[in-house]
N, C-alpha and C positions, 0 to 999 in steps of 0.2 A: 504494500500500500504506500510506503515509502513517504514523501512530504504530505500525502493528503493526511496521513494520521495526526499530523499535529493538529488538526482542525477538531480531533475529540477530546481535548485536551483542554481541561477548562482554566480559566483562569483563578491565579489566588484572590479569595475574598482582599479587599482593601484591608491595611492596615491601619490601626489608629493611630495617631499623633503622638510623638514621644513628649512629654512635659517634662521638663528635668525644673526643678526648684533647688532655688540657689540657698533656699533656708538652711541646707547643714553647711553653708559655707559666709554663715552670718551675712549674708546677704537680701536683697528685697527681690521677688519678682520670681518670672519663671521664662525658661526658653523653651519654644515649643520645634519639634522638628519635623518634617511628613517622611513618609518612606521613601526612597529612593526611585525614583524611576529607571531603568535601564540607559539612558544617557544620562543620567547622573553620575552615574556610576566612571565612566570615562574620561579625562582628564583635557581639557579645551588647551591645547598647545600655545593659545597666547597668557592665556589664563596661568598656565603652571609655570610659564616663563616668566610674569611678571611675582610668579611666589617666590619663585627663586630668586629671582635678585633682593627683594625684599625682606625674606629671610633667608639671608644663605647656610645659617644654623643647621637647618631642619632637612633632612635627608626626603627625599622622592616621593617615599610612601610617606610619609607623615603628611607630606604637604599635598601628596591626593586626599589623602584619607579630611582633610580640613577641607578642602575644597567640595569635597562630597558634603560634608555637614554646613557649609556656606550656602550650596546648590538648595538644600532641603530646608534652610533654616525657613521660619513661619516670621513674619514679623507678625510683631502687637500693636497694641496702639499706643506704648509708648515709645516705639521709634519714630513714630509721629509724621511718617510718612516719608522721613528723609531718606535721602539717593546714599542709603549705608551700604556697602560691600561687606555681608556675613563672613566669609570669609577672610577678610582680613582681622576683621574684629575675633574673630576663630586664632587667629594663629596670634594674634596680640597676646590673649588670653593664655597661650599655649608658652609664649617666652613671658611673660610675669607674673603666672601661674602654675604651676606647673598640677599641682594637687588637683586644683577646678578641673585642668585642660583631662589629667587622665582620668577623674570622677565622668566629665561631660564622654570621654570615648568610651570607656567601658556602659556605662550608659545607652549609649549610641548604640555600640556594634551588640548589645545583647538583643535592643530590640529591631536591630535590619543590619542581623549577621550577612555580610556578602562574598562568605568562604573564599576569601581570600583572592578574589577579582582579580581585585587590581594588580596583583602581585605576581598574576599569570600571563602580561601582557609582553614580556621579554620572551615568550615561549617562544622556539622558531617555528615553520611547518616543513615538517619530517618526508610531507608529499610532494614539496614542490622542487624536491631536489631529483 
């Protein structure tokens, strides 16, 4: 049956929204995240360019994996509508934080595990040789 079978194959219910509250980190408020969509998940080449220079600290995966949580962030109403880049504000949080940043990832990846994606993007293809 071959590609037609993907057509019985249903899709996953929607996820709900991660809320992480900043209250065990004496904090006010809550970030909310959605779940990733499948181009979320892939890293926008001017996008990870400009993470890098910006933070040259932070190794590849760290800095997709933030950009994923950027992509997904919910804003509220107290960003109040401003032209914020979550991701930036992600990897702020990530260099003068460090407690918050790995609370907000573990967080994150318990509730939209993506078995390790992104980390399989270096794989060659073994058929095209």
């Amino acid at each position: 049956m071959g590609l037609q079978s993907l057509k019985t194959v249903k899709p996953k219910a929607l996820q709900p929204n991660l809320v992480i509250d900043l209250a065990d980190f004496d904090g006010e408020g809550t970030l909310t995240f959605r779940a990733p969509k499948a181009a979320d998940i892939f890293p926008d080449a001017s996008e990870l360019r400009d993470a890098k220079i910006q933070f040259p600290e932070f190794k590849e995966p760290m800095l997709q994996s933030i950009l994923v949580m950027g992509r997904t962030y919910v804003p509220d109403e107290t960003d109040n509508g401003q032209a914020i880049t979550p991701w930036r504000s992600i990897a702020i949080i990530a260099r003068e934080n460090s407690d918050l940043f790995f609370y907000m990832m573990a967080q994150y990846g318990t509730a939209f595990p993506q078995d390790d994606i992104t980390g399989r993007k270096e794989v060659g293809n073994d058929s095209a040789e």
